[in-house]
C-alpha positions in Angstrom: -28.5 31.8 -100.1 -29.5 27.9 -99.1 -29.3 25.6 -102.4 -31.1 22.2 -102.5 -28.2 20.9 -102.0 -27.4 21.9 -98.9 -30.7 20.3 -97.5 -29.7 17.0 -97.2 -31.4 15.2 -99.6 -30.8 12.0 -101.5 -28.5 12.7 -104.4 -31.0 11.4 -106.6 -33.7 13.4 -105.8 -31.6 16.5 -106.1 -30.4 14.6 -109.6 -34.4 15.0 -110.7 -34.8 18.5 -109.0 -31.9 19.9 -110.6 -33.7 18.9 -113.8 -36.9 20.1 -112.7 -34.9 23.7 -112.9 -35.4 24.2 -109.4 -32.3 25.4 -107.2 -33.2 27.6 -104.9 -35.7 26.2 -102.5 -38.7 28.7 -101.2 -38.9 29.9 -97.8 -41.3 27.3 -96.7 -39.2 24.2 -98.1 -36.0 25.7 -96.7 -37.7 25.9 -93.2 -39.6 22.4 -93.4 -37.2 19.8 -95.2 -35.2 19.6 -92.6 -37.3 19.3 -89.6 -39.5 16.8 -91.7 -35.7 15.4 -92.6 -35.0 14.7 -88.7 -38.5 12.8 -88.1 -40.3 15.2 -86.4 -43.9 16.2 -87.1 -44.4 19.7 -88.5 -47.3 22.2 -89.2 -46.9 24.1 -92.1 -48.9 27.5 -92.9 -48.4 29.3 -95.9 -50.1 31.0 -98.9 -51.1 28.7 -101.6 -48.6 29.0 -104.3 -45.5 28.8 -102.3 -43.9 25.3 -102.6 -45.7 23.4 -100.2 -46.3 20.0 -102.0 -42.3 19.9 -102.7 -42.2 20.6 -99.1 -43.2 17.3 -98.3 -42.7 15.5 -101.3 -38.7 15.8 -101.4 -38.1 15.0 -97.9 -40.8 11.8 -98.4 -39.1 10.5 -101.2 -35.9 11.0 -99.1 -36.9 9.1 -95.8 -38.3 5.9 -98.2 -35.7 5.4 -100.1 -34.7 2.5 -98.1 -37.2 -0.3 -97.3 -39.9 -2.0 -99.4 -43.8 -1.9 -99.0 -45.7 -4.8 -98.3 -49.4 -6.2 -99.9 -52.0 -4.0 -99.1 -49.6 -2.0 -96.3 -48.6 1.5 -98.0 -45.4 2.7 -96.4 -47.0 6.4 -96.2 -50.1 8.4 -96.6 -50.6 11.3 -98.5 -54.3 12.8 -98.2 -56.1 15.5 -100.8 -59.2 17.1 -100.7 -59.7 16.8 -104.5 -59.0 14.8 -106.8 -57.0 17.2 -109.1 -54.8 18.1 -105.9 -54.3 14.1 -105.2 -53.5 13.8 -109.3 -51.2 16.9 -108.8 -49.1 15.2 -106.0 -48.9 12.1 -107.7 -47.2 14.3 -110.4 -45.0 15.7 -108.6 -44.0 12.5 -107.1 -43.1 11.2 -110.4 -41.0 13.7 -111.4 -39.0 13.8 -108.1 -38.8 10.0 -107.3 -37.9 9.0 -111.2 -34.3 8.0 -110.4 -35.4 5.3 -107.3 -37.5 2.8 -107.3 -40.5 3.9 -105.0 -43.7 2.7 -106.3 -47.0 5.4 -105.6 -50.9 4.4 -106.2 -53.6 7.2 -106.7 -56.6 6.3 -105.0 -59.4 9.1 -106.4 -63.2 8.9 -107.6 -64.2 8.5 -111.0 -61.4 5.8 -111.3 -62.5 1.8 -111.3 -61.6 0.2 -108.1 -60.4 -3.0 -109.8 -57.6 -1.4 -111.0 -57.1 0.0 -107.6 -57.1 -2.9 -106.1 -54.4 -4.5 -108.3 -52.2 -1.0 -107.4 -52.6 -2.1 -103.6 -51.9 -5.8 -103.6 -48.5 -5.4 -105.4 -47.7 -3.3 -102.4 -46.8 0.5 -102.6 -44.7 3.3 -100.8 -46.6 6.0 -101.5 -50.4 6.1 -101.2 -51.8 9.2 -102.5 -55.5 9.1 -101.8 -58.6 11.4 -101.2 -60.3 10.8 -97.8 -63.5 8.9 -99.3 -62.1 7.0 -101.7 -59.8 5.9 -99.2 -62.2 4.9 -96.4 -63.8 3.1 -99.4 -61.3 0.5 -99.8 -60.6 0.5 -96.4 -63.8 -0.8 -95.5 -63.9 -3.4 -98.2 -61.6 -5.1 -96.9 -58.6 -4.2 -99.1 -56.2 -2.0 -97.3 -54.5 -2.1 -94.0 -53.0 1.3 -92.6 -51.4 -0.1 -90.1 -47.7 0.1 -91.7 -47.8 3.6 -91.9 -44.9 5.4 -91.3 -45.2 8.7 -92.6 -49.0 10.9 -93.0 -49.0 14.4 -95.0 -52.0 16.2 -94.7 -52.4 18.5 -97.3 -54.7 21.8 -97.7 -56.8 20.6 -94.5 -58.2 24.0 -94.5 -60.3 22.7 -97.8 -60.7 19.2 -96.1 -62.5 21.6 -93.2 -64.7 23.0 -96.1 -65.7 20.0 -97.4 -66.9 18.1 -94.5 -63.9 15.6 -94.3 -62.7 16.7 -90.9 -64.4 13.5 -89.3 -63.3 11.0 -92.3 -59.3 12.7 -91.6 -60.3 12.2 -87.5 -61.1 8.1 -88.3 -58.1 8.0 -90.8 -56.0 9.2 -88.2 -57.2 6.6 -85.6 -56.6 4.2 -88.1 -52.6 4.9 -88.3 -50.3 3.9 -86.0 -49.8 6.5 -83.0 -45.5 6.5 -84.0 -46.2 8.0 -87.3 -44.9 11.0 -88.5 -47.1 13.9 -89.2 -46.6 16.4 -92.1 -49.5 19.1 -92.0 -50.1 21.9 -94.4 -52.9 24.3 -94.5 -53.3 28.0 -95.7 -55.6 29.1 -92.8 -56.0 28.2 -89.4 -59.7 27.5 -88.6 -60.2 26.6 -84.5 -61.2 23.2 -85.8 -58.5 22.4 -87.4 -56.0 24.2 -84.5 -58.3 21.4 -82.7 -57.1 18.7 -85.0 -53.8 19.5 -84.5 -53.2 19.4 -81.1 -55.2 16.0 -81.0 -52.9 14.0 -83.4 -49.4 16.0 -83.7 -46.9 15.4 -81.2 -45.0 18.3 -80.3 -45.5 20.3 -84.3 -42.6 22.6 -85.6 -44.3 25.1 -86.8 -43.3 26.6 -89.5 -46.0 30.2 -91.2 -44.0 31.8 -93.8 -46.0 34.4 -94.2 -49.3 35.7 -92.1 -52.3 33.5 -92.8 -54.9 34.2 -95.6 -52.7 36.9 -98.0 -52.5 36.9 -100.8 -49.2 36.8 -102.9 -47.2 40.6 -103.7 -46.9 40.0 -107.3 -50.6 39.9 -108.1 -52.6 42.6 -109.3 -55.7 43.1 -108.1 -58.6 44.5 -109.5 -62.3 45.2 -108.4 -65.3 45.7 -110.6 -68.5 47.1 -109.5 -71.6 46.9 -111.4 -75.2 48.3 -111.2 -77.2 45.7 -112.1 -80.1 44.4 -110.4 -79.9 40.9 -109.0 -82.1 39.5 -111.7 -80.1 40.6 -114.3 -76.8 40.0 -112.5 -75.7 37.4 -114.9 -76.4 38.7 -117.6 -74.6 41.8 -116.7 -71.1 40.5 -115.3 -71.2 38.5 -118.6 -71.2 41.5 -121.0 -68.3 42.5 -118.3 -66.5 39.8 -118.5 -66.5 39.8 -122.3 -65.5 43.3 -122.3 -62.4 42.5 -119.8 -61.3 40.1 -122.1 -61.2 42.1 -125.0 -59.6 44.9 -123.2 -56.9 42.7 -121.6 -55.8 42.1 -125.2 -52.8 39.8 -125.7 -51.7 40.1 -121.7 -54.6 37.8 -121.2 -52.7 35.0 -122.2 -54.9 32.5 -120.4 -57.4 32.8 -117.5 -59.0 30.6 -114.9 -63.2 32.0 -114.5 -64.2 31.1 -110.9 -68.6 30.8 -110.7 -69.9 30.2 -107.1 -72.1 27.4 -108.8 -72.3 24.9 -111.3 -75.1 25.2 -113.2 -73.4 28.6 -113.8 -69.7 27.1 -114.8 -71.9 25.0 -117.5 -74.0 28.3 -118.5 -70.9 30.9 -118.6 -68.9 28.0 -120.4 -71.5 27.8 -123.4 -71.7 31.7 -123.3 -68.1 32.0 -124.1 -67.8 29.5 -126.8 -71.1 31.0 -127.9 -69.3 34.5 -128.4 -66.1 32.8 -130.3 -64.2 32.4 -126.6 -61.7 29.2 -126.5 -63.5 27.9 -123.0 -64.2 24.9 -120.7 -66.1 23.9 -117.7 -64.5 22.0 -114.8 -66.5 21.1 -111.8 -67.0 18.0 -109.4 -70.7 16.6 -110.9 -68.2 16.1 -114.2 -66.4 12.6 -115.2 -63.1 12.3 -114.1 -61.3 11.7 -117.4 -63.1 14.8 -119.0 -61.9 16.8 -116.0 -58.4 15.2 -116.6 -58.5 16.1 -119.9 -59.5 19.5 -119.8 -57.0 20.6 -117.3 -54.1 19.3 -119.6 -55.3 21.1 -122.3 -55.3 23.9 -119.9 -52.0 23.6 -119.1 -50.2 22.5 -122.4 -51.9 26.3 -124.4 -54.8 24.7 -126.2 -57.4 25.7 -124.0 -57.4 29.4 -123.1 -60.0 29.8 -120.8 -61.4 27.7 -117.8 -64.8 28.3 -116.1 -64.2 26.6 -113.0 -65.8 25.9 -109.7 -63.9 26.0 -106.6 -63.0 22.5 -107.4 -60.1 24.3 -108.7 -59.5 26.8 -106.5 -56.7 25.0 -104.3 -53.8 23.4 -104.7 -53.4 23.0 -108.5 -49.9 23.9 -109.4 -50.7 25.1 -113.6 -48.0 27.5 -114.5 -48.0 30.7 -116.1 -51.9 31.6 -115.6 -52.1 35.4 -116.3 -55.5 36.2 -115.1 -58.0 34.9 -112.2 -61.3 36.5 -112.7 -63.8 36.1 -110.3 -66.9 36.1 -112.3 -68.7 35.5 -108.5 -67.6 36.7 -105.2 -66.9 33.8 -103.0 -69.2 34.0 -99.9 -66.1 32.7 -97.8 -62.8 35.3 -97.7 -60.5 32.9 -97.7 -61.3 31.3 -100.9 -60.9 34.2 -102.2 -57.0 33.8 -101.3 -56.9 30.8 -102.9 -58.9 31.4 -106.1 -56.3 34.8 -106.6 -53.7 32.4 -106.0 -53.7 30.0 -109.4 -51.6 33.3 -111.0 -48.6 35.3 -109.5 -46.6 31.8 -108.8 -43.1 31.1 -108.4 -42.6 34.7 -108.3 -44.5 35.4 -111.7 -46.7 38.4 -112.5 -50.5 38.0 -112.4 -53.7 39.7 -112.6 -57.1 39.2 -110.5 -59.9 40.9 -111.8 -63.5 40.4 -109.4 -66.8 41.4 -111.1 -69.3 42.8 -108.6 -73.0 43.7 -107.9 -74.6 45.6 -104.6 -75.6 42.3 -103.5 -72.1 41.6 -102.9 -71.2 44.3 -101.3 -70.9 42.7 -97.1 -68.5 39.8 -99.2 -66.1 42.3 -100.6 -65.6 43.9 -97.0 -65.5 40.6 -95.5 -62.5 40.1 -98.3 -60.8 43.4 -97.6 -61.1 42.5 -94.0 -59.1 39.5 -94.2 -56.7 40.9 -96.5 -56.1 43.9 -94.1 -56.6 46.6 -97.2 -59.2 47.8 -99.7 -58.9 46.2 -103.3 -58.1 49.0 -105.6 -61.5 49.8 -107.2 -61.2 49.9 -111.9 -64.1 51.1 -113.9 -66.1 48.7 -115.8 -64.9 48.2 -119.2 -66.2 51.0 -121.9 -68.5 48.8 -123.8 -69.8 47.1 -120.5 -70.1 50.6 -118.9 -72.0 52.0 -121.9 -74.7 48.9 -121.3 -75.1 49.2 -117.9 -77.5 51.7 -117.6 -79.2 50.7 -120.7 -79.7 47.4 -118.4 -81.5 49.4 -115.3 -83.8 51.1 -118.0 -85.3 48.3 -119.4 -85.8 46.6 -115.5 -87.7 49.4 -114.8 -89.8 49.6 -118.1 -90.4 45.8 -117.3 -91.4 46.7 -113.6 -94.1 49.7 -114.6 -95.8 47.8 -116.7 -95.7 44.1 -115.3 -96.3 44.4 -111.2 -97.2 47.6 -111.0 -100.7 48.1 -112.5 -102.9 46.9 -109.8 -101.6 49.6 -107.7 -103.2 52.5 -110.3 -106.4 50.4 -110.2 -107.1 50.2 -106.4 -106.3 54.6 -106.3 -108.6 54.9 -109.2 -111.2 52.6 -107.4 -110.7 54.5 -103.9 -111.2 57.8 -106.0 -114.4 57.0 -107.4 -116.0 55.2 -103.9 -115.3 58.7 -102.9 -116.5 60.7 -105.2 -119.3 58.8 -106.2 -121.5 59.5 -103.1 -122.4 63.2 -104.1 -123.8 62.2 -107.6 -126.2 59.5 -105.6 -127.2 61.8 -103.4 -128.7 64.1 -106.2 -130.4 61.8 -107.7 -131.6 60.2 -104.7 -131.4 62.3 -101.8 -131.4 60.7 -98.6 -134.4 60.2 -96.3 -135.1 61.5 -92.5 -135.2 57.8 -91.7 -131.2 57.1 -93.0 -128.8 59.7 -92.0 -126.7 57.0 -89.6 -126.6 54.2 -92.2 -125.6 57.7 -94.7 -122.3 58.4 -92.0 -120.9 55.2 -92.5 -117.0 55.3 -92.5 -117.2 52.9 -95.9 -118.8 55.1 -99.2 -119.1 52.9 -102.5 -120.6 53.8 -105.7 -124.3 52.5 -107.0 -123.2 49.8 -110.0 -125.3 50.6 -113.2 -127.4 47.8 -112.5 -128.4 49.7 -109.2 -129.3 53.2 -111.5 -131.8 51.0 -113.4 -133.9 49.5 -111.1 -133.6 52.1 -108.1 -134.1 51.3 -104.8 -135.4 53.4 -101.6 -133.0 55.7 -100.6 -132.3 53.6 -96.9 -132.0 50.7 -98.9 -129.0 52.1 -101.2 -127.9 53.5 -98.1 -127.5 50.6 -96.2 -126.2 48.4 -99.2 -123.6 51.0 -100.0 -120.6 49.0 -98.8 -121.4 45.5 -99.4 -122.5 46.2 -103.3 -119.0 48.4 -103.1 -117.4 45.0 -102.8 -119.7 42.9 -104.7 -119.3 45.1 -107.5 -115.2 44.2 -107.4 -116.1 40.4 -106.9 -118.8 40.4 -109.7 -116.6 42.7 -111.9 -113.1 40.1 -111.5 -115.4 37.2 -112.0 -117.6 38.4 -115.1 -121.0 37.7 -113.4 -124.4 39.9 -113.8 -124.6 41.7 -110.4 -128.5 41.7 -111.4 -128.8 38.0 -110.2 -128.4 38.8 -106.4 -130.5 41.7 -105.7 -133.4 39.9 -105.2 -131.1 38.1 -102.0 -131.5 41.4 -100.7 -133.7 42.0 -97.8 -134.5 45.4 -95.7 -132.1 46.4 -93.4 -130.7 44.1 -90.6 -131.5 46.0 -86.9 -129.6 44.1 -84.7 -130.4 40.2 -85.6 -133.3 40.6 -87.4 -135.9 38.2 -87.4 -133.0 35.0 -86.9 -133.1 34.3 -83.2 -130.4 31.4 -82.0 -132.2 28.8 -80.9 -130.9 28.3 -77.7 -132.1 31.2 -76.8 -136.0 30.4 -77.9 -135.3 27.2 -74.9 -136.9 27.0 -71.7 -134.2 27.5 -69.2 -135.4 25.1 -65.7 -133.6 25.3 -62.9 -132.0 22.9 -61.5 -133.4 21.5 -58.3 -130.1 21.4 -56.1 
């Protein structure tokens, strides 16, 4: 079995791995140290959660150990797609490079740039960055990339997701073309295959296991509820509640994905609401809150964080027992990665996903990717006992709010055709009116017609139009009196109205 030790590292970085605990490497760091080791660029795809930011972190650390940065000229490049993946590296770097003297600068949002700034000028090996922020202080003037030796690319999948794909094409074009290239992504997408062949020269490349799985030692778990889409929220968040409690003291601690974020704020407020330890996390909040509540994540003090997938890739918290999917991502891979914050380093985890019809072409799109059909749980007993209390109350809602215009109009129809006969009696019809009396259109005499009765051809031939004044005059609340004496006898073709270019004198013309 390969040690650390027999990767040819620098003796102190195996001093502060050994420390670490670590001594076996995993299949993708065994496989990549030592081509990254011999300076050639290397494409790296593996599931999230199997060692790839040590991958290029201990051989980095290695190849720098000699040399010293100058103002404003970082010796290498590390590029995130978030900034708690960039803060995560920078960790990690610490922890590996304590025993030399390599300096790092974290270059994220949220952070001022004077202090930045200062970072920069004293001249660092390690820049760990996120593309805009970087491009930021590029373009003011206050970094040159043009002593770049060595550029990691990290999660580029998520880069791809995120619209940096043209901010990593400029960074790129900014570096010089003898650099060394360390790439890592979970997933191959064509445009970042693209990428690839573009900027890497002649790539080792290194898949440790097939792209988009998800790790053996999780659990999954698929939830399916009836609830209609209105009360979807509502309804996974009994669910959820009802997991929770039924998960017991397993559920140590649990990362909540939501699809959005106004729903990582509501879900959050619900939890804490119902006596749940919980915390949002999402890109629209400050940088330090989002520092903070990840630490308290990680150190026990928070138990549960609703998250966005902000959080979703990447972030190396240990010992997460549960990922529950309060939405079902619209993209299958992210469902990889979301499943992914448990089951690491060879731990035990759980992945529980809370469903609805609506999501129903998602969950094959999952299962498609994952080559196999998640294993299918009942919904909790309290949850399951709700549900179709849930159903019955949208449907009491429905017959009595949208529905009662459609009663009205039968009832109306009814009566315009039942009406007719009842006229008749009282007024039977003339010799003078039995094609006006076939009309296709019957309507019913208002009372207003029953007290001042007109000749039979007259009712006759006003049948339909006081059918629908009677419906106007009725909505509006007006006396259907005040327009009978607009009425006229009835109109044989147009009546005494000629157009008056009709009534002209037509003259020839004389050619």
């Amino acid at each position: 079995m390969t040690k650390f030790s027999d990767l040819k590292l620098d003796p102190k970085v195996l001093k502060a791995v050994e420390e670490a605990g670590y001594e076996t490497p995993t299949p993708i760091q065994e496989q990549a140290i030592p081509h990254a080791l011999e300076g050639r660029d290397v494409l790296g795809i593996a599931q999230t959660g199997t060692g790839k930011t040590a991958s290029f972190t201990l051989p980095l650390i290695t190849m720098l150990r000699r040399g010293r940065a100058r103002a404003r000229m970082p010796r290498s490049l590390v590029l995130a797609p978030t900034r708690e993946l960039a803060a995560q590296v920078a960790e990690s770097f610490e922890t590996y490079a304590k025993y030399t003297k390599l300096s790092k600068a974290l270059l994220i949002g949220g952070v001022s740039f004077k202090e930045q700034d200062a970072l920069i000028d004293k001249g660092v090996d390690v820049l760990i960055a996120t593309p805009g922020r970087l491009l930021d202080h590029f373009e003011r003037g206050k970094l040159l990339l043009t002593g770049v030796q060595i550029m990691v690319v990290d999660e580029a999948d998520r880069m791809l997701d995120m619209g940096f794909i043209p901010d990593i094409e400029r960074i790129f074009g900014l570096t010089p073309f003898t650099r060394q290239t360390l790439f890592y992504s979970a997933t191959m997408a064509p445009e970042i295959e693209r990428i690839t062949n573009t900027f890497l020269q002649a790539p080792v490349r290194i898949e440790v296991a097939r792209q988009a799985t998800a790790s053996e030692t999780i659990e999954q778990r698929l939830i399916e509820l009836s609830a209609p889409r209105r009360d979807a929220f509502k309804a996974k968040a009994d669910a959820l509640r009802a997991v929770i409690q039924d998960e017991g003291e397993d559920c140590r601690n649990a990362i909540i994905f939501c699809n959005r974020k106004i729903d990582v704020d509501t879900l959050a407020k619900s939890l804490k609401k119902h006596g749940l330890d919980a915390a949002p996390i999402h890109g629209d909040l400050d940088q330090s809150l989002r520092t903070r509540t990840l630490e308290g994540f990680r150190d026990g003090t928070l138990r549960f964080l609703v998250a966005s997938d902000v959080a979703a890739r990447g972030l190396d918290i240990p010992a997460v027992s549960h990922v529950i999917n309060f939405d079902v991502p619209s993209h299958p891979e992210d469902y990889v990665h979301r499943i992914g914050r448990t089951g690491r380093a060879g731990m035990e985890g759980r992945a529980i996903t809370l469903a609805t019809a609506s999501d129903e072409k998602y969950i094959a799109a999952i299962e498609s990717l994952l080559q196999k059909t998640i294993p299918r749980a009942p919904a909790p007993g309290d949850a399951a006992a709700a549900q179709p209390a849930e159903p019955a109350e949208e449907t009491a809602e429905a017959a009595t709010a949208p529905q009662p215009e459609k009663p009205k109009r039968r009832r109306r129809s009814r009566k315009a055709e039942e009406k007719p006969a009842p006229a008749q009696d009282t007024a039977p019809p003339t010799p003078e009116a039995p094609a006006e009396e076939a009309a296709p259109t019957p309507a019913a005499p208002t009372q207003g017609d029953e007290e001042a009765p007109a000749a039979p051809a007259e009712k006759a031939a006003d049948a339909p139009s006081s059918g629908a004044r009677k419906g106007r005059d009725r909505r509006a609340g007006k006396d259907k009196d005040s327009n009978k004496d607009k009425r006229d006898e009835p109109v044989v073709g147009m009546g005494d109205h000629v157009p008056d270019f009709l009534l002209r004198e037509f003259r020839p013309s004389s050619d």
